[in-house]
C-alpha positions in Angstrom: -64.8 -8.6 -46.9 -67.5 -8.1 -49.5 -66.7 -6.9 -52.8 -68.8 -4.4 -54.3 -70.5 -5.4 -57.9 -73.0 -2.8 -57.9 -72.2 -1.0 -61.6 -71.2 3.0 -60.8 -71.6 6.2 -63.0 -69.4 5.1 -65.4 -71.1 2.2 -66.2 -73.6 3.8 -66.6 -72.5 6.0 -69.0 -71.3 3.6 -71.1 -74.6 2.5 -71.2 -75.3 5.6 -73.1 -72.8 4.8 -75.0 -73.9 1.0 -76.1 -77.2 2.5 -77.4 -76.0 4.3 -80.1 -74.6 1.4 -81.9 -77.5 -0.8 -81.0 -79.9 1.6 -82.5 -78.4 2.4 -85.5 -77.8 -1.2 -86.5 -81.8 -1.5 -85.8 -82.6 1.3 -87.8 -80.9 0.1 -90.5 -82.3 -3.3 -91.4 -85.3 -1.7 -92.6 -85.0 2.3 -92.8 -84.6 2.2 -96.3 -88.7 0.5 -97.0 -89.8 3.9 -97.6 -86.3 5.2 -99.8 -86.4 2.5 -102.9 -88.7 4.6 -104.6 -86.2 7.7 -104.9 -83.2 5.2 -105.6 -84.7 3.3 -108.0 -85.6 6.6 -109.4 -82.2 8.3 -109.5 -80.0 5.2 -110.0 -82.3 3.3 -112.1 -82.1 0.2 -110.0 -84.0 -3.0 -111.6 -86.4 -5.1 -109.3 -83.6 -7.7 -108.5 -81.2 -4.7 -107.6 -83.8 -3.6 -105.1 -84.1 -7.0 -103.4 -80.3 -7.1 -103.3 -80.3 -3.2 -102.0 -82.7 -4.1 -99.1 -81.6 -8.2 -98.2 -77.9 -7.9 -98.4 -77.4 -6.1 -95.1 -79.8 -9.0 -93.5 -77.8 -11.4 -95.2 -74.2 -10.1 -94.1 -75.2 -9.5 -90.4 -76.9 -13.1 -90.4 -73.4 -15.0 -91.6 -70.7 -13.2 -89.7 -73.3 -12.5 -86.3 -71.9 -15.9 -84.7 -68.2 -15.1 -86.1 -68.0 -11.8 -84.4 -69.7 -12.3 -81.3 -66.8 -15.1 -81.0 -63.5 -12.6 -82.5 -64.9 -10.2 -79.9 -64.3 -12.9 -76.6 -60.5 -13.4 -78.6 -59.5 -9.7 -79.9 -61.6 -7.6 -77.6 -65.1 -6.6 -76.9 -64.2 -2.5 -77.5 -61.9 -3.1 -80.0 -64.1 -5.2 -82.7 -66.7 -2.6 -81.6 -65.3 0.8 -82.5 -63.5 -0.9 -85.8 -66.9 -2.4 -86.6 -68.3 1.3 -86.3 -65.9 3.2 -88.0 -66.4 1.1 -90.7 -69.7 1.4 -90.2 -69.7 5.1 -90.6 -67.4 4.9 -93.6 -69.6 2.7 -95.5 -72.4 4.6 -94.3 -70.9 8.3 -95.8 -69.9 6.1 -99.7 -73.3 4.5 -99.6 -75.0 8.2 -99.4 -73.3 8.9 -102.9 -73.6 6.0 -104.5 -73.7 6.7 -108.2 -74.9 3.3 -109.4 -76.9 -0.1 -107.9 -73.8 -2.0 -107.6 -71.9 0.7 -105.8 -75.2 0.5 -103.3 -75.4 -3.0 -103.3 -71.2 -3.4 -102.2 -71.9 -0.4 -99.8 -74.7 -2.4 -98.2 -72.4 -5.6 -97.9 -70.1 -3.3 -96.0 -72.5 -2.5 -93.6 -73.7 -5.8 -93.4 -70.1 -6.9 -92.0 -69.9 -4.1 -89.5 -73.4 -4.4 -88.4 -72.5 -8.0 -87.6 -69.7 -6.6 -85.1 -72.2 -4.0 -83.1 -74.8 -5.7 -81.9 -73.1 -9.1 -80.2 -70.5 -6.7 -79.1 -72.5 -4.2 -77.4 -74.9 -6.8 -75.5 -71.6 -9.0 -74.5 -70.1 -5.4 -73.3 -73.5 -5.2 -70.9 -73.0 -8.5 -69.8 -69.6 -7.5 -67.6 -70.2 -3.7 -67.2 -72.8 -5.0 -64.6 -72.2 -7.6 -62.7 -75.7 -7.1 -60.4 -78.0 -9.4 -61.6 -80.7 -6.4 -61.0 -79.1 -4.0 -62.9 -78.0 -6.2 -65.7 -81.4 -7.1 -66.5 -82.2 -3.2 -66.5 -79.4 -2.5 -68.8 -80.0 -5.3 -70.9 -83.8 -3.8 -71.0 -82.8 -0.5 -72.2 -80.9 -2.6 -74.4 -83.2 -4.3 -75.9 -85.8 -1.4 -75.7 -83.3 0.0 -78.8 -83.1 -2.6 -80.5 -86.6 -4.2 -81.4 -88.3 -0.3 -81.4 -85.3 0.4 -83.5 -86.3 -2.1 -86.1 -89.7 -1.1 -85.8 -89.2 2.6 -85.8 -87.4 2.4 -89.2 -89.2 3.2 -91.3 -90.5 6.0 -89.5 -87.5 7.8 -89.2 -86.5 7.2 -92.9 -89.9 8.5 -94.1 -89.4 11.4 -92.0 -86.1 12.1 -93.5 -87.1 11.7 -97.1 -89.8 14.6 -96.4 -87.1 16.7 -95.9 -83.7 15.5 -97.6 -82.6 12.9 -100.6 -82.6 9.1 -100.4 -79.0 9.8 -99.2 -80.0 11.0 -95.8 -81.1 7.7 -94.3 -77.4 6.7 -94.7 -75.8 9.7 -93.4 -77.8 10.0 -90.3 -75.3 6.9 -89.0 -72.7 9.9 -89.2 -73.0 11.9 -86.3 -73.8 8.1 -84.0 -71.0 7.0 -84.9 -68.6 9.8 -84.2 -70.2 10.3 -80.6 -69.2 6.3 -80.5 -65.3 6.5 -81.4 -64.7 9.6 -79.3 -66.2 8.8 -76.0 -66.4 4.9 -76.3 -62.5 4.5 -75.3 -63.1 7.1 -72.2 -66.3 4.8 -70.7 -65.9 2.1 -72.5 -63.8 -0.8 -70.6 -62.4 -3.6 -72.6 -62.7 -7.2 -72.2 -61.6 -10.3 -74.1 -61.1 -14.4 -73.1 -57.5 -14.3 -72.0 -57.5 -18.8 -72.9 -59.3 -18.2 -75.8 -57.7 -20.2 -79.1 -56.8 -18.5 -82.5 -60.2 -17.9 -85.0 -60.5 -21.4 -86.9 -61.5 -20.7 -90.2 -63.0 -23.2 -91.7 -65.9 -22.9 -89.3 -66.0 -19.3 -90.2 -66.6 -20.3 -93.4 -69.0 -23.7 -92.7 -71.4 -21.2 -90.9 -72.0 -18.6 -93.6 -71.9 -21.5 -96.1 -75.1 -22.9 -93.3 -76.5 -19.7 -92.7 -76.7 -17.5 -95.7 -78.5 -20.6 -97.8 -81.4 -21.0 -95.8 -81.7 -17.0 -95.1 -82.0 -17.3 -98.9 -84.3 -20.2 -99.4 -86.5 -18.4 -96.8 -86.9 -15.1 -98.1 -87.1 -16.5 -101.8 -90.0 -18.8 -100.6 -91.4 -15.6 -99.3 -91.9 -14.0 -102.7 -92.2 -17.3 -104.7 -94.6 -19.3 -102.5 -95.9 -22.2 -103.5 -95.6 -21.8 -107.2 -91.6 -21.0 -107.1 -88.5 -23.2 -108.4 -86.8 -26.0 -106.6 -83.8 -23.1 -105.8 -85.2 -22.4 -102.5 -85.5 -25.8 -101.1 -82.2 -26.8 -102.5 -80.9 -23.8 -101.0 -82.3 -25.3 -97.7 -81.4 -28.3 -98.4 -77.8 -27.2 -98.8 -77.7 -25.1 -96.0 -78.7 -28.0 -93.5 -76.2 -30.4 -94.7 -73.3 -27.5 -93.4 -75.2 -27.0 -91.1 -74.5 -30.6 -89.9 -71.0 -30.4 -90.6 -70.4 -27.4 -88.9 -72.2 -28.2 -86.0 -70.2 -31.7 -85.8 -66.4 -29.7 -86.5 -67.5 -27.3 -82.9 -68.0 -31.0 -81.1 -64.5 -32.0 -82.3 -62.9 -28.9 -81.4 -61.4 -28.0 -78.1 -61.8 -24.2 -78.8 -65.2 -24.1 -81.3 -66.5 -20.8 -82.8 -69.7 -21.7 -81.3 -70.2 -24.1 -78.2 -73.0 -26.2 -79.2 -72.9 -27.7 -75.7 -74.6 -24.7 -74.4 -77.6 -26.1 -75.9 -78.1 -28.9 -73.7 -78.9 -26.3 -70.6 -82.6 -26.6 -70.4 -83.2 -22.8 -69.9 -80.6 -21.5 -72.8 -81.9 -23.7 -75.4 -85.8 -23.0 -74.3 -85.4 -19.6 -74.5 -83.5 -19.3 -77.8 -87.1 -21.2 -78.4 -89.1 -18.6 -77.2 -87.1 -15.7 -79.1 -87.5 -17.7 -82.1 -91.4 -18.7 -81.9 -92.2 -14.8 -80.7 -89.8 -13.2 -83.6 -92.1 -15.1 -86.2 -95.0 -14.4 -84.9 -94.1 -10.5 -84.8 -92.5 -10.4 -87.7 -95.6 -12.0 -89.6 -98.2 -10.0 -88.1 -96.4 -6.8 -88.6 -95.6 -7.5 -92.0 -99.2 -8.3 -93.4 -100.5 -5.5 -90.9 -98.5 -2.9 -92.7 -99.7 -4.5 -96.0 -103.5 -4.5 -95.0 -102.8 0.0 -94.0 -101.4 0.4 -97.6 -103.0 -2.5 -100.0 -106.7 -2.8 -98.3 -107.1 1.1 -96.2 -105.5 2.8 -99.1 -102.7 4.4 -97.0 -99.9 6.1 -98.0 -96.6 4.3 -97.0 -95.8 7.6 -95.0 -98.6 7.4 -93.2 -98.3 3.7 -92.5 -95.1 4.0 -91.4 -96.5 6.3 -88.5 -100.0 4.4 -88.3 -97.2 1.3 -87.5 -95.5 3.4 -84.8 -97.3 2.1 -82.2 -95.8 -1.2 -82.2 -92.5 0.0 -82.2 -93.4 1.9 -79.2 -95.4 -0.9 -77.4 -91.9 -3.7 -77.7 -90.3 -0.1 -76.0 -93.0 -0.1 -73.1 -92.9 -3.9 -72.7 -88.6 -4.4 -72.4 -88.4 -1.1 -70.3 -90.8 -2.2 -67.6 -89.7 -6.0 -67.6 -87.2 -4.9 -64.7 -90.2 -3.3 -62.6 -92.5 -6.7 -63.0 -89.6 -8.6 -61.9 -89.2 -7.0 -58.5 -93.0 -8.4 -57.8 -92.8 -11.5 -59.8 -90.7 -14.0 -60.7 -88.8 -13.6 -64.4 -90.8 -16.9 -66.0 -94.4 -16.4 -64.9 -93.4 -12.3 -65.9 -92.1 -13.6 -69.6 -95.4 -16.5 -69.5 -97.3 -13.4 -68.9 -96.6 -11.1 -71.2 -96.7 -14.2 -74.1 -100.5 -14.7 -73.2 -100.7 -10.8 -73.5 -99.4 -11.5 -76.9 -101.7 -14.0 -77.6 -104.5 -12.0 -77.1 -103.1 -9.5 -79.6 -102.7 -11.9 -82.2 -106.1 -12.8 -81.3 -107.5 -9.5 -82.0 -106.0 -9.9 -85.5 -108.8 -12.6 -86.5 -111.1 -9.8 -85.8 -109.8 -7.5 -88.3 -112.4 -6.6 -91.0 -112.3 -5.8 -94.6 -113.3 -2.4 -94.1 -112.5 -0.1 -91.1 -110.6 -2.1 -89.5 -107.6 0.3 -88.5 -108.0 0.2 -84.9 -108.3 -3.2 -84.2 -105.4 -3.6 -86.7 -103.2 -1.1 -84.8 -104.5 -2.4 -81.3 -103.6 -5.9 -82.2 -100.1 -5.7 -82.6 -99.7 -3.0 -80.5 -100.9 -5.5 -77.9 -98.8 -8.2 -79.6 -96.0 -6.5 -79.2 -96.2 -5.2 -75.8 -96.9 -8.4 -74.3 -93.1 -9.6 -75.7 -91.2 -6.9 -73.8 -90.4 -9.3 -71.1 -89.2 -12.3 -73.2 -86.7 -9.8 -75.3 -85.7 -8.2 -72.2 -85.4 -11.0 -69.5 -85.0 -13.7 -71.8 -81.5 -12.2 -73.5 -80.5 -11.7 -69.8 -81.1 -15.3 -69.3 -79.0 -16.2 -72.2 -76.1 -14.0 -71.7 -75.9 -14.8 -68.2 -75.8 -18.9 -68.8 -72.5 -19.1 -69.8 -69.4 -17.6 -67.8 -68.3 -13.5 -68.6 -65.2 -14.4 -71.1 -67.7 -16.4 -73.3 -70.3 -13.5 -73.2 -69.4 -12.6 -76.6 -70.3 -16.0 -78.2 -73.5 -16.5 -76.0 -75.2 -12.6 -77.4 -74.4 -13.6 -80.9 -76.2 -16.7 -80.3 -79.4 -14.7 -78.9 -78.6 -11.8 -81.9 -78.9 -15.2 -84.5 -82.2 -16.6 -82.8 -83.9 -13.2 -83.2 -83.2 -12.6 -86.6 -83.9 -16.5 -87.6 -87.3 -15.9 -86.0 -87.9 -12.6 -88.1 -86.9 -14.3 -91.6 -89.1 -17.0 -90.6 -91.7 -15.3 -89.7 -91.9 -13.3 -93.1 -91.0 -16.4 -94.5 -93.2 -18.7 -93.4 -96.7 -16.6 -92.2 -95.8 -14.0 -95.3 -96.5 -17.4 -98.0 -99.7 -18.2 -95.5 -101.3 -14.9 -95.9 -100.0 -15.0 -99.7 -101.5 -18.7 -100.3 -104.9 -17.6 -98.9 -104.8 -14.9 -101.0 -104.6 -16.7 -104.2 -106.6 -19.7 -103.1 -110.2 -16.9 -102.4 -109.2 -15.2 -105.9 -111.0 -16.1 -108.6 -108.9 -19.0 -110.7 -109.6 -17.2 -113.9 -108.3 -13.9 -113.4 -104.8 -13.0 -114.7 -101.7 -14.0 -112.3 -100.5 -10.8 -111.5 -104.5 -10.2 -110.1 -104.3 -13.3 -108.3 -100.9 -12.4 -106.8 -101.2 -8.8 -104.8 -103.9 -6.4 -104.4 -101.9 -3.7 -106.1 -101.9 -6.5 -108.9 -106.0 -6.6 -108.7 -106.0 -3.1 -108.2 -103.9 -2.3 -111.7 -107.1 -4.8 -113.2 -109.8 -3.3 -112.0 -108.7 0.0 -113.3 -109.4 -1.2 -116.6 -113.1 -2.8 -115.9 -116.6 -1.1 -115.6 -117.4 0.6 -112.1 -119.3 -2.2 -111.0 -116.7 -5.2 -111.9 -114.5 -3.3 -110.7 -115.5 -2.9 -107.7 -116.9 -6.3 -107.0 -113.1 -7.2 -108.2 -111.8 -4.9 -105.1 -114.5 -6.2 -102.5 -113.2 -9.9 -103.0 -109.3 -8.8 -103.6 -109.8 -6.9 -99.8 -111.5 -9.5 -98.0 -109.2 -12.5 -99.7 -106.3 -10.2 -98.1 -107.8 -9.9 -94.9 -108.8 -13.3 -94.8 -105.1 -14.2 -95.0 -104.5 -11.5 -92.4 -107.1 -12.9 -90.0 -105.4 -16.5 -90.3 -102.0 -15.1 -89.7 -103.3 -14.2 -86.7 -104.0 -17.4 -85.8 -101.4 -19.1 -86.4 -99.4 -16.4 -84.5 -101.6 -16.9 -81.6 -100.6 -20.8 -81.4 -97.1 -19.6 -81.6 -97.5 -17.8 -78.8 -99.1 -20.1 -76.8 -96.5 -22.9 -77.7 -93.7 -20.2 -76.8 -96.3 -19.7 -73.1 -95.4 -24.0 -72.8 -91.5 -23.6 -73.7 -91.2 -20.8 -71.1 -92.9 -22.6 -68.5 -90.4 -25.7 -69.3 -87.4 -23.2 -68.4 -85.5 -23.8 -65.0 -84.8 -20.8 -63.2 
């Protein structure tokens, strides 16, 4: 007799459920872009403060990602979900009243922690509501449609706030989320955990932070310092590695690892942790100098970049929600090759982009970029998730959650020091550094020169920029097609 897998209305509704965790922990890695202006303003926050403010969250969900997709297959998928989001919600409501930059900053590593719980939970929770290959990969689209728009769409909705409410309002809109979560998450929700899984071994707990949070450092400080910054960041790297080394050695020793390294010697789970990687640099590059070039080059507003930006948010929304339709005509690897070439072309279109008018090609580039990666984030996290066997589910989505947000620090990493190297090198050597830095910093210069230096000054500060811009675009381009050559490696 056959036994039925298909996933019913409740399923279904718990769905509905998953998504509000998913896209609250999207929203807020970046909502708060657009907010350090006000908080700066009324809490008086020094520039450090504000790096801290925005990168501790990042930093918090990076470390503990791998520990609670892992606690979740021991203590229970629902129950490390709605403790994560209550304190989630707590954190949220103290953070909206903060009354100094360290209160914010703590408040920040709170939600860093719970964040850390949502996402691996949620996805692993998808995983064995629906058993159906079919309409897992839908679920794990709709999924995945929240989660990269959500990131995207951040700073849209806090701009959109802060027109009508205080700085405190991005924070509190996690209120009302999380409440529908704890009261109808226990009615839809069912639970799951690994009934042979060991106890939580601590000391790779803490060799993976000690491995992860150095090099999410290193990165981003390489981002700001470039080329001309201190030997901290590659030490930091350095560092990192070396527990890196150890930690991945300890899981080979251990009959019960925090992570099973072994899963990456399956062909198509270590290829398309590849792919997620290559394509979350290459979007996270592009749309970082993109929204530079609105505000520093077009002269935008930050408001109206934020919605000028939409559109990419939208686009990764189309791509993951009609993965599911391509795949019923086409298999999932040429659909994923597919949609990386479409990305290719957008990146493409970003070595078109000229010094002057160039917002549509601008917005049509990585609105194409990002479209043409719907498939990977949607079909390719399927692929991961659905690798390994359901009670290790858990593990397997925090292992996809860590590849996406390595790609994204690398890719503002890595392409954010190109475009900032190019800068520099087409500025004139004898200007002042700050000049030679940002636009805003040639900007502040030229305010003081004639009309005609000045605007000579602008002319080669704007096309230096988009020079950057245009090789960014490049370089995502080859990303993309080297991501096109992993996925066509993949065994399915």
């Amino acid at each position: 007799m056959r036994v039925e897998t298909r996933a019913g209305r409740r399923e279904w509704l718990g769905l509905t459920v998953l998504i509000l965790p998913t896209l609250l922990a999207a929203l807020d890695i970046n909502v708060l872009f657009l907010a350090l202006p006000q908080i700066s303003a009324e809490l008086g926050t020094s520039g450090v403060e504000q790096l801290w403010i925005i990168d501790i969250y990042g930093f918090m969900v990076a470390g503990l990602v791998i520990t609670m997709g892992t606690l979740g297959d021991r203590i229970g998928r629902r129950r490390l979900l709605l403790i994560g989001a209550a304190a989630f919600g707590v954190a949220s409501v103290v953070a909206a009243y903060a009354t100094s930059p360290a209160m914010l900053i703590a408040c920040r590593a709170a939600l860093g922690v719970a964040g850390a719980t949502l996402m691996p939970s949620t996805l692993a929770l998808i995983t064995n509501m629906f058993a159906d290959a079919r309409q897992r990969g839908t679920a794990i689209a709709i999924w995945a449609t929240c989660q990269f728009a959500g990131a995207a769409l951040g700073p849209v909705v806090g701009g959109m706030l802060l027109q009508w409410f205080w700085w405190g309002s991005v924070f509190l809109l996690a209120v009302p989320i999380i409440v529908a979560l704890l009261v109808f998450g226990p009615l839809v929700l069912p639970e799951f955990r690994n009934p042979g899984a060991g106890r939580l071994d601590p000391a790779s707990v803490a060799l993976s932070m000690l491995a992860i949070l150095p090099i999410v450092w290193g990165i981003k400080d390489l981002a700001v310092s470039g080329t001309s910054g201190t030997w901290a960041p590659v030490a930091a790297l350095v560092v990192g590695g070396a527990f890196g080394v150890v930690f991945v050695r300890r899981q080979l020793r251990l009959e019960d690892p925090l992570v099973n390294v072994r899963l990456f010697g399956q062909r198509s789970f270590a290829l398309i942790l590849g792919a997620l990687v290559l394509a979350g640099v290459s979007m996270a590059g592009a749309g970082l100098l993109v929204t530079q070039y609105l505000q520093t080059v077009l002269g935008y507003s930050p408001a109206q970049s934020a919605v000028l930006f939409a559109p990419m948010g939208l686009a990764v929304a189309a791509g993951t929600m009609l993965a599911p339709a391509i795949t019923r005509r086409i298999p999932a690897r040429p659909a994923i090759a597919g949609g990386l070439v479409l990305s290719a072309a957008g990146s493409a279109l970003l070595t078109l982009v000229p010094a002057e008018g160039g917002l549509p090609v601008a917005v049509a580039a990585v609105t194409v970029l990002a479209l043409g990666t719907g498939p990977l984030f949607a079909l390719g996290t399927g692929i991961v998730v659905g690798s390994v066997p359901p009670e290790k589910a858990g593990s397997a989505a925090s292992l996809s959650e860590s590849s996406n947000f390595l790609g994204g620090t690398l890719g503002l990493a890595v392409l954010g020091t190109v475009g900032a190297a190019v800068y520099r090198h087409l500025l004139p050597a004898g200007l002042p550094d700050a000049a030679r830095e940002t636009v805003a910093g040639a900007s502040a210069l030229a305010a003081g020169l004639p009309g005609p230096q000045a605007a000579e000054l602008l002319r080669t500060a704007h096309a230096a920029f988009t020079t950057g811009l245009n090789l960014v675009g490049a370089t995502a381009m080859a990303l993309f097609a080297l991501a096109v050559f992993v996925v066509t490696r993949v065994r399915l």
